[in-house]
C-alpha positions as CSV (number, residue, x, y, z in Angstrom):
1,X,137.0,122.2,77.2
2,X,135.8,122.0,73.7
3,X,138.4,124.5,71.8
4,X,137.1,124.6,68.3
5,X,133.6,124.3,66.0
6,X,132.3,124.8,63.0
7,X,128.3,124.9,61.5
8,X,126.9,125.6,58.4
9,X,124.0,127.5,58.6
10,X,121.2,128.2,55.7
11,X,119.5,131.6,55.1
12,X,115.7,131.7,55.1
13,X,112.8,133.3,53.3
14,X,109.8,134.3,55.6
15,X,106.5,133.2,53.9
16,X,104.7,135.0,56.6
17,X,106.7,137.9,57.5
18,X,108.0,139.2,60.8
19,X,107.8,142.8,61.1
20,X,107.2,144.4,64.3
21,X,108.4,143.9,68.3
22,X,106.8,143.4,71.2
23,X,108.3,145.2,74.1
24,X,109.4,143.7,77.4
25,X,111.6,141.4,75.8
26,X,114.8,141.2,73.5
27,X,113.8,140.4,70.3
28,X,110.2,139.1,70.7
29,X,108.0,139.1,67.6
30,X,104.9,141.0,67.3
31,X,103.1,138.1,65.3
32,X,104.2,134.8,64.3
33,X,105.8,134.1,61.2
34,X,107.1,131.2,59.3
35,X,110.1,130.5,56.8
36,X,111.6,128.1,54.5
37,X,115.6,127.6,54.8
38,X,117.8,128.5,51.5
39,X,119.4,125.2,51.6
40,X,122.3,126.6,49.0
41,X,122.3,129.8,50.1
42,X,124.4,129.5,53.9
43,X,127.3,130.7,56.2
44,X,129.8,128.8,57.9
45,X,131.5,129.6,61.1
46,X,134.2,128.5,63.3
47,X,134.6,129.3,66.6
48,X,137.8,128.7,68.5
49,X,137.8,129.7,72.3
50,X,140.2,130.1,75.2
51,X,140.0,131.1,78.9
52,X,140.6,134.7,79.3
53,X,140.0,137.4,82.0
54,X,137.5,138.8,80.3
55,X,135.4,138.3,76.8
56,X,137.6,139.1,74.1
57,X,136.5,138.6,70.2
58,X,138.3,138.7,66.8
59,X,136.0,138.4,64.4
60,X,137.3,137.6,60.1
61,X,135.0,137.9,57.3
62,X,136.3,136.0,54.6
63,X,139.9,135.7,55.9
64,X,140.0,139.7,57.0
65,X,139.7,140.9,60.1
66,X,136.8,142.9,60.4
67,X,136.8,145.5,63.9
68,X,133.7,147.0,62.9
69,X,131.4,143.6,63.3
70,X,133.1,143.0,66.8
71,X,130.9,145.5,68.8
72,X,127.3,143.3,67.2
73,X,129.0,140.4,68.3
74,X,129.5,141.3,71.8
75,X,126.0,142.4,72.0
76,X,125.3,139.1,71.2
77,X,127.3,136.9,73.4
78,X,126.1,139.7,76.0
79,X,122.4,138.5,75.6
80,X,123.2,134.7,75.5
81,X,125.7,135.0,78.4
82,X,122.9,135.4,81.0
83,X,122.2,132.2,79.9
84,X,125.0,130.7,79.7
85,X,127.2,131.6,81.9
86,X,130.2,129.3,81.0
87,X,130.5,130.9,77.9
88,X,132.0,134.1,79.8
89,X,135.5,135.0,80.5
90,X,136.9,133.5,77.4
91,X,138.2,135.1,74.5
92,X,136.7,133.6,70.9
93,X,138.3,133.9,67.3
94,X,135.3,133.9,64.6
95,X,135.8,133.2,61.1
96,X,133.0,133.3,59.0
97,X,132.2,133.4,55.3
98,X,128.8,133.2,53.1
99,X,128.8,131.6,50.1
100,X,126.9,133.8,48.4
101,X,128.4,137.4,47.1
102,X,127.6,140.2,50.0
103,X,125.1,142.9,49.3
104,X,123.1,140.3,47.6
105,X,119.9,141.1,49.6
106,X,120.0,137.7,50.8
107,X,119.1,137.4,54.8
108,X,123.0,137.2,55.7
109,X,122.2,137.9,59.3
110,X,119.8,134.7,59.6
111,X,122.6,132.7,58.0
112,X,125.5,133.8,60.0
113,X,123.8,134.4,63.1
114,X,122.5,131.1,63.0
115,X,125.9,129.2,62.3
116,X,127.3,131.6,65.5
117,X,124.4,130.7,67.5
118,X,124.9,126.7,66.8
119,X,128.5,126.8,68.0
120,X,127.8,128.8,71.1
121,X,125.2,126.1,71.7
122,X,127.5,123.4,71.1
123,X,130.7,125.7,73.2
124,X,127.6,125.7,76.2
125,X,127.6,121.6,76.1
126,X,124.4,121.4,77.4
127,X,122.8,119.1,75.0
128,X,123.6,116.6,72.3
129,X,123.9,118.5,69.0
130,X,121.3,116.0,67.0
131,X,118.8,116.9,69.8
132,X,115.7,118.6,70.1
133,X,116.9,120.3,72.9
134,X,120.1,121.6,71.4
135,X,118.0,123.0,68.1
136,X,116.0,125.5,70.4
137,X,118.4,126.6,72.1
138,X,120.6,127.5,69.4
139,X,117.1,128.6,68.2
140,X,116.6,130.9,71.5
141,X,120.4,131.9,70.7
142,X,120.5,133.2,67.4
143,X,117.1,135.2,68.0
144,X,119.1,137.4,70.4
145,X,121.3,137.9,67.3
146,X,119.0,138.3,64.5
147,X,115.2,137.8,65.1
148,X,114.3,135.9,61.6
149,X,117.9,133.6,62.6
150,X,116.2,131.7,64.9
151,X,114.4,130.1,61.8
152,X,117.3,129.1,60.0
153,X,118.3,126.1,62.2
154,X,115.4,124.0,61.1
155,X,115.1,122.2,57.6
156,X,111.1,121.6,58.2
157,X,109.0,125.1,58.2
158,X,110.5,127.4,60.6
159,X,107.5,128.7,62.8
160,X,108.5,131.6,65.3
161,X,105.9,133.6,67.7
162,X,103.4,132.1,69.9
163,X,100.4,131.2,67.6
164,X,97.3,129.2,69.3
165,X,97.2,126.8,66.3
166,X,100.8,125.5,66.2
167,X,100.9,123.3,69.2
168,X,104.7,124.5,70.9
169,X,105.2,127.5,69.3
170,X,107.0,130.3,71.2
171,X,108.3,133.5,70.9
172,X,111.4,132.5,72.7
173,X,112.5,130.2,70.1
174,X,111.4,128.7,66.6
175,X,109.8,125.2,66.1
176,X,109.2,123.2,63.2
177,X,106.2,122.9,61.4
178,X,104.5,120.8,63.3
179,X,102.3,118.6,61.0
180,X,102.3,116.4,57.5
181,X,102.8,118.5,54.4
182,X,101.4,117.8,51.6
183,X,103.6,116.4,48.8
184,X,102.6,119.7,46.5
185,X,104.6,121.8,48.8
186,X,107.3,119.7,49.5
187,X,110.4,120.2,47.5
188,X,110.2,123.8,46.0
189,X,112.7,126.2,45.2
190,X,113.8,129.7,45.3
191,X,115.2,132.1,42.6
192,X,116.8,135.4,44.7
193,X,116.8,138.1,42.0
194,X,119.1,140.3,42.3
195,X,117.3,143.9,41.7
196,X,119.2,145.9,43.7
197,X,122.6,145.0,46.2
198,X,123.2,148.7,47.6
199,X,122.5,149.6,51.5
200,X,118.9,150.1,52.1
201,X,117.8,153.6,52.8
202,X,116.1,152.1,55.9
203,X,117.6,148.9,57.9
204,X,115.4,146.4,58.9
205,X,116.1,147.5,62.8
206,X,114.8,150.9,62.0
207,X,112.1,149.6,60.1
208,X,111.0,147.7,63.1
209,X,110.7,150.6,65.1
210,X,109.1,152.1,63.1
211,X,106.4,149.8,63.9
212,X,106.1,151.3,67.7
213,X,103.4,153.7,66.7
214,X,102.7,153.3,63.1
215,X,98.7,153.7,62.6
216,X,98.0,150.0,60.9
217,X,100.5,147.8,63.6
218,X,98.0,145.8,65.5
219,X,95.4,145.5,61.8
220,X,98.8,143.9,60.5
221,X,99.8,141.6,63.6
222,X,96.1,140.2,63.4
223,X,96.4,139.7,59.8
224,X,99.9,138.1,60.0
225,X,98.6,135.7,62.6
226,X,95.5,135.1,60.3
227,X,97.8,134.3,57.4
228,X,99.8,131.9,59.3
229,X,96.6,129.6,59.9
230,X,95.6,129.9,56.3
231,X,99.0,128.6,55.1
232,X,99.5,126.1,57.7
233,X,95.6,124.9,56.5
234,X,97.9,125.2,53.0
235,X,100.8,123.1,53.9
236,X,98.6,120.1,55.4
237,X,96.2,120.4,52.0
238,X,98.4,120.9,49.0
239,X,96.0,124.2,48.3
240,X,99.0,125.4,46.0
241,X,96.8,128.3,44.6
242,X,95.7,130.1,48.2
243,X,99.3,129.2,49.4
244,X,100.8,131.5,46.9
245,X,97.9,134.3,47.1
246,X,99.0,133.7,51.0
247,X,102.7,134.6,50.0
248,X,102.5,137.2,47.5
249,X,99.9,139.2,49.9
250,X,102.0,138.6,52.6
251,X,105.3,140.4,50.7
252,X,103.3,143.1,49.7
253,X,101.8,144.0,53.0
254,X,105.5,144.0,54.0
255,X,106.0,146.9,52.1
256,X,102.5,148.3,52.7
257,X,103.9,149.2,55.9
258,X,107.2,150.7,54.8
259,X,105.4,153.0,53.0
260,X,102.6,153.9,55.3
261,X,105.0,154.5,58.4
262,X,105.8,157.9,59.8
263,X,108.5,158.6,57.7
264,X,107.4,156.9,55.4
265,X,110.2,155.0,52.7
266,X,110.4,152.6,49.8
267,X,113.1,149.6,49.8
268,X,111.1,148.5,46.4
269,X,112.9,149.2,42.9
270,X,111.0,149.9,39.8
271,X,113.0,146.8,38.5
272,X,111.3,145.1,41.3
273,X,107.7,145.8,40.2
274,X,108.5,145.0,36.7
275,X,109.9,141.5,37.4
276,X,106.6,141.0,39.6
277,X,104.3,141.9,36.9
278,X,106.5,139.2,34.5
279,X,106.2,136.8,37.3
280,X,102.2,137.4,37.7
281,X,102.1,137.3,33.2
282,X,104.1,134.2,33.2
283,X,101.7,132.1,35.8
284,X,98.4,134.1,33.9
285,X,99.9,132.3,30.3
286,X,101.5,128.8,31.6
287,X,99.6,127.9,34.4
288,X,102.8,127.3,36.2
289,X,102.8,127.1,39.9
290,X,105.3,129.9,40.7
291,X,105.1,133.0,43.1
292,X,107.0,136.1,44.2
293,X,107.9,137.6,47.7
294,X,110.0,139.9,49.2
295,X,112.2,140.4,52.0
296,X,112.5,143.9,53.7
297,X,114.5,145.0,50.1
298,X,114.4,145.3,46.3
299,X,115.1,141.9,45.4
300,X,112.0,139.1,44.0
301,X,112.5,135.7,45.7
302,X,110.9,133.1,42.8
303,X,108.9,130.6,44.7
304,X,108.1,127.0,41.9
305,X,107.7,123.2,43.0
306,X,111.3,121.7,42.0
307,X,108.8,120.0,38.5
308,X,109.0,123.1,37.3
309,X,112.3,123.9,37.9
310,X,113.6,123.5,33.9
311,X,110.5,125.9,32.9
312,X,110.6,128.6,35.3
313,X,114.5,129.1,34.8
314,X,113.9,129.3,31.8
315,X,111.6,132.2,32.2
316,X,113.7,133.8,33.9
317,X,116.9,134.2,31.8
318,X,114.8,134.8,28.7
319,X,112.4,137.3,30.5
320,X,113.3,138.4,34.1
321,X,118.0,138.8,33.7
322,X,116.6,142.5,32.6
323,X,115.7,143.6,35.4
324,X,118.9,142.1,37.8
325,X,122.0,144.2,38.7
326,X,124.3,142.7,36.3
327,X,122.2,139.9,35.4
328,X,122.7,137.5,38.4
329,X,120.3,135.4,40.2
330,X,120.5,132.6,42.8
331,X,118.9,129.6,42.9
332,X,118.5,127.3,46.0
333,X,116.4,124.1,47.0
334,X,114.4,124.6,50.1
335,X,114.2,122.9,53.7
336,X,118.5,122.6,54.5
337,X,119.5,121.8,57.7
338,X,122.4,123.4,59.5
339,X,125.7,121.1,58.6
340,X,128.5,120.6,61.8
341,X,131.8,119.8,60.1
């Protein structure tokens, strides 16, 4: 028995957003979505097991024990178990530990349950861990953790939800992208500003359900799906322009929801509107190629082509360090793959 493993996982950034369940199903998306990984922004876990009478977890965060997670991570091994049965009856020591300050607004879950959801796949020993086969099913795995984790295990665009024009695609599991991208969306980058790192008023598992009877749902799912056949025309054409009109839309519909559900909330920050409007200025006056979106939060993921790196971080210390909680940003290539150490 394998006793001990450890994965690196990225975060991602959803360029087509998941927001809204289906029912019937643990964690099944509403519409598909699709994601670049965070390659500098990542977890790592270990996972050490032995046989036990029954499943037992200790779980550390940076070194400290931490009781509180251990209930989320028995829900999870409870959802994978019927799957993989073997993984039962054992008792599991997790360390884990992000390398990127918590609170940050930075998808945490995706990164850590995707680094969780490769070992278990690896502890199941099922499949070779350069495989396919091993990817979606540490794929399938980390979506009963965190939906938008099942994207992180990829390097190419994440795609997750059944979608009629990406051949494979499932709601079980992510895929990659399945066709040629064009050399002006290859090698961007993302700047995570950091507006805002308190609790949101909302979490993103309330905001979900929120979704169950809100008035626009199915107008949004339709549009989601929409979006994810212009962008995937995008990636295959090098349309940089409609790509980012694709993205920033995208974000902002997000929120459109938020604040048109029944209650109705705002995770947005007036620091967050103002660093839009710079970002929107900046690209009016340079020409640059660089975009906004959001995640379900306060905080302004950059989007620029790795050319303009030098340029657009300039921009943002001069202009945009304002508007962050104590003037910190994170910067991070795109399209990491998960690391087994």
């Amino acid at each position: 028995m394998l006793k001990e493993i450890t994965y690196q996982c990225p975060s991602n950034i959803a360029l087509v957003k998941y927001w809204g369940k289906k029912s019937g199903g643990v964690q099944l998306p509403a519409n598909a979505s699709i994601s670049w990984t965070l390659s500098n922004l990542f977890a790592k876990t270990t996972v050490s097991q032995e046989m036990a009478s029954s499943l037992e977890v200790d779980f550390y965060l940076d070194g400290q024990l931490k009781e509180n997670f251990v209930p989320k991570i028995k829900q999870f091994l409870d959802r994978i178990i019927p799957l993989a049965p073997e993984l039962n009856n054992r008792k599991y020591t997790i360390h884990s530990t992000n390398n990127f300050p918590h609170g940050a607004g930075i998808a945490s879950s995706a990164a850590g349950f995707g680094a969780l959801a490769l070992c278990f796949a690896e502890l199941e020993g099922k499949f070779v861990s350069s495989s396919e086969e091993f990817y979606a099913r540490a794929s399938e795995f980390a979506r009963l953790g965190s939906g938008s984790a099942c994207r992180s295990v990829y390097a190419l665009p994440a795609v997750w939800g059944h979608h009629n024009d990406i051949p494979g695609s499932s709601d079980i599991h992510a895929v990659p992208f399945p066709f040629e991208i064009h050399e002006n969306l290859k090698n961007w980058m993302d700047a995570v500003l950091i507006i805002d790192d308190g609790e949101k008023s909302v979490s993103s598992t309330e905001g979900h359900d929120l979704l169950k009877n809100h008035p626009y749902a199915e107008a949004r799912f339709k549009q989601a799906n929409t979006n994810l056949t212009r962008i995937s025309e995008c990636f295959v054409s090098g349309d940089v322009d409609t790509f980012m009109k694709i993205v920033e839309s995208e974000a902002l519909q997000l929120h459109a929801m938020m604040m048109s559900s029944e209650p109705y909330y705002l995770l947005v920050k007036p620091n967050t509107l103002a660093a839009i409007e710079k970002v929107w200025a900046f690209r009016r006056q340079t020409n640059t190629p660089v975009c906004f979106t959001l995640d379900a939060g306060a905080n302004v993921h950059v989007l620029f082509p790795k050319s303009s790196e030098i340029q657009v971080k300039n921009f943002i210390e001069t202009e945009l360090l304002p508007y962050c909680k104590n003037q910190l940003y994170l910067c991070s290539d795109t399209g990491g793959l998960p690391i087994k150490s």
